[in-house]
C-alpha positions in Angstrom: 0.0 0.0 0.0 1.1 3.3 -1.0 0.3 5.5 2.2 -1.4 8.7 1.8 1.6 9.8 4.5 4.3 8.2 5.9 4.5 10.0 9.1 6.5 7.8 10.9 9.2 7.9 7.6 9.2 11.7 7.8 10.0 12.0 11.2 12.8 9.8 11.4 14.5 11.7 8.9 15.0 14.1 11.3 15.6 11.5 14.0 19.2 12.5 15.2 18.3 16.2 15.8 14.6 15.3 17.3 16.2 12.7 20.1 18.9 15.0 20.7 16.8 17.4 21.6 14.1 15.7 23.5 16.7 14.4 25.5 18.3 17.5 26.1 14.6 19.1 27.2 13.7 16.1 29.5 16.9 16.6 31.0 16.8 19.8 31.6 13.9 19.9 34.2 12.0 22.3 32.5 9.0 21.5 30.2 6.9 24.7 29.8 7.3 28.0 28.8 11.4 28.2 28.6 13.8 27.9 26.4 12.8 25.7 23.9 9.4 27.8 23.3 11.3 30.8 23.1 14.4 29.9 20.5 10.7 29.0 18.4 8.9 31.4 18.6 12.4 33.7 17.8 12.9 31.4 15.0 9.7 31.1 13.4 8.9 34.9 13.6 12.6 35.5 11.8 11.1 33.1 9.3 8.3 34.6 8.4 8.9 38.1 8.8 6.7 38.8 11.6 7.7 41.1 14.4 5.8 38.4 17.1 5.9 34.7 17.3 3.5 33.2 20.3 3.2 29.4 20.6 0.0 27.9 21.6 -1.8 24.1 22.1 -2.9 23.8 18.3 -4.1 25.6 15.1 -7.9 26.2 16.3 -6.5 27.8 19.8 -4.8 29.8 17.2 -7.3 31.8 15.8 -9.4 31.1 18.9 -6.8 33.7 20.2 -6.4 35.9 17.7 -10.2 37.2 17.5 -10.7 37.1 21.2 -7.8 39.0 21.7 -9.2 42.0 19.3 -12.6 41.5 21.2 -10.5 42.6 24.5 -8.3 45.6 22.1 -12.3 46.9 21.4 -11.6 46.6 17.8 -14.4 43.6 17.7 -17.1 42.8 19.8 -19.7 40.1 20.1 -22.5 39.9 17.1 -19.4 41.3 14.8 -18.8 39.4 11.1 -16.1 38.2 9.7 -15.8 36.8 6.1 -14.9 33.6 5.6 -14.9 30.7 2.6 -17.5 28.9 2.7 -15.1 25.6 1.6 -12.7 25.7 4.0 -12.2 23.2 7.4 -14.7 23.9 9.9 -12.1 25.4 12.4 -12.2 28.7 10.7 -15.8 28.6 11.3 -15.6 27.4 14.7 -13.1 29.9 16.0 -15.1 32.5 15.3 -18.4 31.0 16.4 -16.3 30.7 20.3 -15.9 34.6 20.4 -19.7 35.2 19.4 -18.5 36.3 16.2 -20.5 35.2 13.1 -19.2 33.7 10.1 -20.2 35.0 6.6 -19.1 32.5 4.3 -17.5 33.9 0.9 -18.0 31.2 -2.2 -14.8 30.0 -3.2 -13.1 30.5 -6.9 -13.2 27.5 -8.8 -10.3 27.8 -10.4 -8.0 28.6 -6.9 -10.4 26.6 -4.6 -9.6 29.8 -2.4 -11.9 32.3 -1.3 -13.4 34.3 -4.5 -11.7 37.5 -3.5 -13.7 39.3 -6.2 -17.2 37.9 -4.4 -16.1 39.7 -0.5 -16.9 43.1 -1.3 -20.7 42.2 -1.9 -20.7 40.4 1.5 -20.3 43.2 3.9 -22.1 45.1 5.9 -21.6 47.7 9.1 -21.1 45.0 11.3 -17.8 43.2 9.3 -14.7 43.7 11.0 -12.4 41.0 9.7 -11.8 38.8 6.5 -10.8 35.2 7.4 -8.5 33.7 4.5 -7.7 30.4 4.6 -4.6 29.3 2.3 -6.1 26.1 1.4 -4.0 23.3 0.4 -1.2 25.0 0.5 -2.0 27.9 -1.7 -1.4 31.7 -1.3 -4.7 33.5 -1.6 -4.1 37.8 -1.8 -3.7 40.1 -3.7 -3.4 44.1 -3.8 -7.7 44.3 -4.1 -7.9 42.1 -1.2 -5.8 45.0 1.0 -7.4 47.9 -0.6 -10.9 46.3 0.4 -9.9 45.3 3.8 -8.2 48.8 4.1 -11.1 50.9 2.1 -13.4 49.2 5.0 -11.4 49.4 8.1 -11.4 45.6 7.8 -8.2 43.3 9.5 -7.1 40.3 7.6 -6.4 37.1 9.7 -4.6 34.4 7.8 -5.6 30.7 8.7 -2.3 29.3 7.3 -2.8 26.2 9.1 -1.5 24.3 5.5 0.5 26.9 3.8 3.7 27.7 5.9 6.2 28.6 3.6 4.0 30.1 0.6 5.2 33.4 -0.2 3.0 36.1 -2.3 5.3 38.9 -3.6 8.0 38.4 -1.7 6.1 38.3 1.7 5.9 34.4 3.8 2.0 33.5 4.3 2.4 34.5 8.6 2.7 38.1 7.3 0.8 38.6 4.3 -2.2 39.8 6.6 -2.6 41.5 10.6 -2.4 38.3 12.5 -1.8 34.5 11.3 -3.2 31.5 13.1 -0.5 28.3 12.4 -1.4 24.4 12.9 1.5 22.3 13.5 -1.4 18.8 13.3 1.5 16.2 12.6 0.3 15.7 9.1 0.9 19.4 8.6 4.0 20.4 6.3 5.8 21.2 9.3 4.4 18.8 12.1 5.1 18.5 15.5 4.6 14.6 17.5 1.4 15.7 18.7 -1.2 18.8 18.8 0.6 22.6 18.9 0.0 25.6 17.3 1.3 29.2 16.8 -0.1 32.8 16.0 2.3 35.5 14.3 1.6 39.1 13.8 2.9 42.5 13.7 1.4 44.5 16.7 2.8 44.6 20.0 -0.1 44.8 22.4 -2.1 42.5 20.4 0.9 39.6 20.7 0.7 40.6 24.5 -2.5 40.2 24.7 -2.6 36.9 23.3 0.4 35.4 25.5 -1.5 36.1 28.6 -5.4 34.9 27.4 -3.4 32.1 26.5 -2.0 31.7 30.0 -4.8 31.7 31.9 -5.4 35.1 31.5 -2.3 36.1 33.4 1.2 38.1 32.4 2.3 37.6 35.8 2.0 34.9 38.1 -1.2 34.8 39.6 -2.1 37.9 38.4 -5.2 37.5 35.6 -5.9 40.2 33.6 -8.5 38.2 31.9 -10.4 35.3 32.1 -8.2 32.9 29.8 -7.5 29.9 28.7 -5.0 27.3 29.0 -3.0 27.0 25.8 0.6 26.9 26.0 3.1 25.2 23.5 5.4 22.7 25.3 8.8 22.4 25.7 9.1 19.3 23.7 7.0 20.0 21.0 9.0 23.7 20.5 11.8 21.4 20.5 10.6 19.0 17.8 9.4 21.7 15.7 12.6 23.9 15.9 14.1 21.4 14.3 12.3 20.9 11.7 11.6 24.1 10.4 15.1 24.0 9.7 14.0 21.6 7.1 10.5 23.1 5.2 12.1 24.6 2.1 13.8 21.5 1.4 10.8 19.3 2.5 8.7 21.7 0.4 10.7 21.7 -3.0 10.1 18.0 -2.6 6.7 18.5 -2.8 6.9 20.9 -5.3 9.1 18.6 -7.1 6.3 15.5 -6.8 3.7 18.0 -7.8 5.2 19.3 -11.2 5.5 15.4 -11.7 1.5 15.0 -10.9 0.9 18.0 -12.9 2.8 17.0 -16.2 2.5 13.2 -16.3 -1.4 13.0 -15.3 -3.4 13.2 -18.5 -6.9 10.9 -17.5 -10.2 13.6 -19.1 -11.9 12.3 -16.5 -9.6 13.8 -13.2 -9.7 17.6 -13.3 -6.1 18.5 -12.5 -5.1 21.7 -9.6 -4.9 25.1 -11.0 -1.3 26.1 -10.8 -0.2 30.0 -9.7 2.4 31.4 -11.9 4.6 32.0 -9.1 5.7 28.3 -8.0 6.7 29.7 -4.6 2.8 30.7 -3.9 2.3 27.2 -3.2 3.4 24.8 -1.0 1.3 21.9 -1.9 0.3 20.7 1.4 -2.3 18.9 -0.6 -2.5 17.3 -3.9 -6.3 17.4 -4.8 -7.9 16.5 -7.9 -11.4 16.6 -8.8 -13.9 14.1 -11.0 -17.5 13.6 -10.6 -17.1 10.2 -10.1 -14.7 10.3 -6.7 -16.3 7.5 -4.7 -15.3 5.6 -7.8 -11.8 6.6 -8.5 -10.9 6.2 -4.8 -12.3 2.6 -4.7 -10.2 2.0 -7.7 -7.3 3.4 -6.3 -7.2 1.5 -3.1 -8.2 -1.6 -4.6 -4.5 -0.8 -6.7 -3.4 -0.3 -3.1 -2.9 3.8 -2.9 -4.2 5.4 -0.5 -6.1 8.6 -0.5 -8.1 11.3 1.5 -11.3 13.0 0.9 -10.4 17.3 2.2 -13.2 17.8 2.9 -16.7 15.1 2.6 -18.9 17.5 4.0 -19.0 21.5 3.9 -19.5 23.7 7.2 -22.8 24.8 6.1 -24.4 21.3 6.0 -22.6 20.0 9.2 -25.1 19.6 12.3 -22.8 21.9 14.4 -24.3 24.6 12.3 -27.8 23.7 12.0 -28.4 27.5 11.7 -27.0 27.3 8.0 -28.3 24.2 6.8 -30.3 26.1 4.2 -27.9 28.5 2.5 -27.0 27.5 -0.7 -23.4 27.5 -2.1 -23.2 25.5 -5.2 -19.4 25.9 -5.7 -18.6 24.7 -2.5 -21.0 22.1 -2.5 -19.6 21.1 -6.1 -16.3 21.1 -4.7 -17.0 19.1 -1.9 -18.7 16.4 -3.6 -15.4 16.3 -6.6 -12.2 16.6 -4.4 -9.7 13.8 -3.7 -6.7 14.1 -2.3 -3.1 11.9 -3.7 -0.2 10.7 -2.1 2.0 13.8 -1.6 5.2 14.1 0.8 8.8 14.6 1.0 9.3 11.5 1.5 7.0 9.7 -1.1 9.8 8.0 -3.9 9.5 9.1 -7.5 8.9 5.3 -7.9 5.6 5.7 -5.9 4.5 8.7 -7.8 5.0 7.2 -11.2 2.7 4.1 -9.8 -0.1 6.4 -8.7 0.7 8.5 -12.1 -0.3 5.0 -14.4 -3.4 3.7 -12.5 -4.8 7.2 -12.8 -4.2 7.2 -16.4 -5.9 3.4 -16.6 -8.9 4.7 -15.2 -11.8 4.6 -17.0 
């Protein structure tokens, strides 16, 4: 069987580094909120060009953060909108939904699969005060209408680059593209850790502090709570893990770049609609590989019965999930289309050019 991903083959590549680390952190007595967090968060704001790096327990607790902290600035409050695509995860959504903050969802383009950013402008209203984006699959989505919008409407843009770290857009990393960014570092991310963490970047000052202490219980100081927080701290070990591998992400990334360019050029099968490809290669990252056909159920049968494995990103849209019962009705045929086409292939640094020429030949037997 040809895995979707190898985790446990991606990890120990990095094996040497990782144990030396670990055993360094269990050693040193000290497992939250010291060193290890701190050389990460240094590190991973240098890398994408933000002027704050906070680490926190995962990607939702990410944006979680992010909007409650601009409910406590004053520049939100609850009953506010924010703009978000209608196809992405339901995290977005759900982070939002925490804070009393309402979703708007924004149809998607079908060429990008990102949020339609010609379709936002038509969506607000007096009460918007942010524009979610959501670099899906590993794909830069802005451009200079998207700031003059947000700026035109006193709007901030929070990037949910949960799958996209190490896109860049002009120059600029995804992390830094918008006001704040909201990472996931879910082990099957591009840059995993060995369990749950997360990270927010941004560039202003009192809204990093801000979210360091709601994210410590509400407190800057030893017992002394500011707010009523949460508890979502990155640990030691997991800043440790992490450290080390974003050493590694443009390499591990050009690999996938490298196994996508393959996909891209080698694929020819009328019935499998191939990913729209940004003229800039370094817009995308290719955390996913997803193809579309109207016959999915089908081609994925096929393709595990030929022993590859594949994922379905995402079965079931926001909108129609039970969680939000409230939106059951609205109709978004894009997403809905999209939903009911994508498939997701084999795609890693660590996949073999011998494995991607297999998947390449059963897709093109399929009939």
């Amino acid at each position: 069987m040809i895995k979707f991903l190898d985790l446990q083959k991606i990890n120990l590549s990095h094996q040497n580094e990782i144990e030396d680390r670990i055993l360094n952190t269990f050693r040193s007595g000290w497992y939250l909120l010291g060193n290890e967090v701190e050389n990460f968060e240094q590190n991973l704001a240098t890398y994408t060009g933000s002027n704050h790096a906070i680490g926190v327990a995962n990607g939702l607790d990410a944006l979680r953060l992010i909007f409650r902290a601009y409910i406590e600035l004053g520049v939100m409050q609850v009953g506010d909108e924010v703009l978000v695509p209608a196809n992405t995860y339901i995290a977005s959504l759900l982070a939002l939904s925490d804070n009393g903050l309402v979703p708007i969802l924004v149809e998607p383009s079908e060429i990008t699969l990102n949020i339609d950013i010609d379709k936002i402008e038509e969506k607000i209203t007096h009460r918007t005060k942010a524009i979610l984006i959501v670099h899906l699959y590993g794909r830069v989505v802005f451009s200079e209408k998207l700031k003059e919008v947000a700026g035109e409407y006193n709007l901030k843009i929070v990037e949910d680059n949960a799958q996209a770290i190490g896109a860049i857009y002009n120059g600029v990393n995804t992390g830094n593209l918008g006001d704040a960014a909201g990472f996931s570092f879910y082990p099957g991310k591009n840059l995993g850790a060995l369990g749950d963490a997360g990270a927010v970047t941004c560039k202003d000052e009192e809204l990093a502090k801000i979210i360091r202490a709601i994210a410590n219980y509400g407190s800057n100081r030893k017992y002394v709570n500011i707010y009523q927080g949460l508890n979502s701290r990155l640990d030691e070990i997991q800043a440790a893990v992490l450290d080390v591998k974003l050493k590694h992400i443009d390499a591990e990334n050009r690999k996938r770049k490298d196994i996508a360019r393959k996909y891209l050029t080698e694929i020819n099968n009328d019935l499998i609609i191939l990913p729209n490809v940004p003229k800039d290669e370094d817009e995308h990252v290719w955390h996913l590989f997803v193809i579309r056909t109207k016959r999915r159920n089908d081609l994925q049968d096929f393709l595990n019965k030929k022993s590859i494995e594949t994922l379905i990103h995402y079965p079931i849209p926001p909108h129609k999930q039970n969680a939000y019962k409230e939106l059951n009705h609205l109709s978004f045929p894009i997403t809905e289309k999209i939903h009911d086409e994508v498939l997701s292939l084999p795609i890693s640094p660590v996949l073999t050019k011998d494995e991607a020429t297999r998947i390449i030949e059963v897709l093109n037997d399929y009939k």
